[in-house]
C-alpha positions in Angstrom: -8.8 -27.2 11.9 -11.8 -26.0 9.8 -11.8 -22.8 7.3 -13.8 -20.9 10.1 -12.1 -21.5 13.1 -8.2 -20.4 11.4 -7.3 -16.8 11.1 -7.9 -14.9 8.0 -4.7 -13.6 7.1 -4.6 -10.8 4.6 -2.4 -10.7 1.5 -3.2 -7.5 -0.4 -1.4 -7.1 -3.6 -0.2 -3.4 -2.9 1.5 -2.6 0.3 2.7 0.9 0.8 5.8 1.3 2.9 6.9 3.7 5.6 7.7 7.3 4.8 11.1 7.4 3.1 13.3 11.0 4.0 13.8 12.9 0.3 12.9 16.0 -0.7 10.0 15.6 -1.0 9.9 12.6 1.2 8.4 9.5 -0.7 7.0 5.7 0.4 8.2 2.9 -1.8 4.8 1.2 -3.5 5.3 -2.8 -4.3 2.7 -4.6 -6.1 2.8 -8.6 -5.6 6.1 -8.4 -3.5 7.9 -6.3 -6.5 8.8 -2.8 -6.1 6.8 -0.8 -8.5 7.2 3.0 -7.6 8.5 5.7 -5.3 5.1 7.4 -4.5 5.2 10.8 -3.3 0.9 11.1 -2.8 -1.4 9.4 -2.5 -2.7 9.5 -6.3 0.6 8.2 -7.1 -0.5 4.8 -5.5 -3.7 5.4 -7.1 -1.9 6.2 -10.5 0.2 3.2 -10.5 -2.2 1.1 -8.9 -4.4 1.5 -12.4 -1.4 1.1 -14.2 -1.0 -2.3 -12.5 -5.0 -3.3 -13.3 -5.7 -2.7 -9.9 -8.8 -1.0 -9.2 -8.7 0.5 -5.1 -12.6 1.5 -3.9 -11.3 1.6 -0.7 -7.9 2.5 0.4 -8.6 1.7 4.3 -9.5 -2.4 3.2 -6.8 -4.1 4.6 -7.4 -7.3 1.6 -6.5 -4.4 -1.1 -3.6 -2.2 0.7 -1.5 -2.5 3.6 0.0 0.3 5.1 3.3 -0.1 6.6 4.4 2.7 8.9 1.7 5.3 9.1 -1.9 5.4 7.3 -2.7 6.7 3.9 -2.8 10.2 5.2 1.0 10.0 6.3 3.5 11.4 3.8 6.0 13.4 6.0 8.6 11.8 8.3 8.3 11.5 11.5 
């Protein structure tokens, strides 16, 4: 099988889990597998993100972030 007929398969470094109940409700942020932060906004990925010498220019590029359980617009429980 050649390089252009398998499937890409994205690993992003940061994935962003579902919404987490609290007050306020959070989403647990890992960074290469490890848990980093409990990130209450979205500037707290952002924030930590930075922290981690990750630049994001776009937070909807699924090789950068993955979004488990809602999009980056979902902070609230369902």
């Amino acid at each position: 099988m050649t390089e252009m007929s398998s499937p890409h398969i994205s690993s992003p470094r940061i994935t962003v889990l579902k919404v987490q109940p609290g007050t306020p409700p959070f989403r647990i942020v890992e960074i290469d597998g490890e848990m980093v932060c409990e990130a209450r906004t979205l500037t707290d990925v952002l924030q930590v993100a930075a922290v981690c010498g990750i630049t994001v220019h776009d937070l909807d590029d699924p090789d950068v972030i993955r979004w488990v359980g809602g999009d980056k617009l979902t902070w609230m429980p369902h």
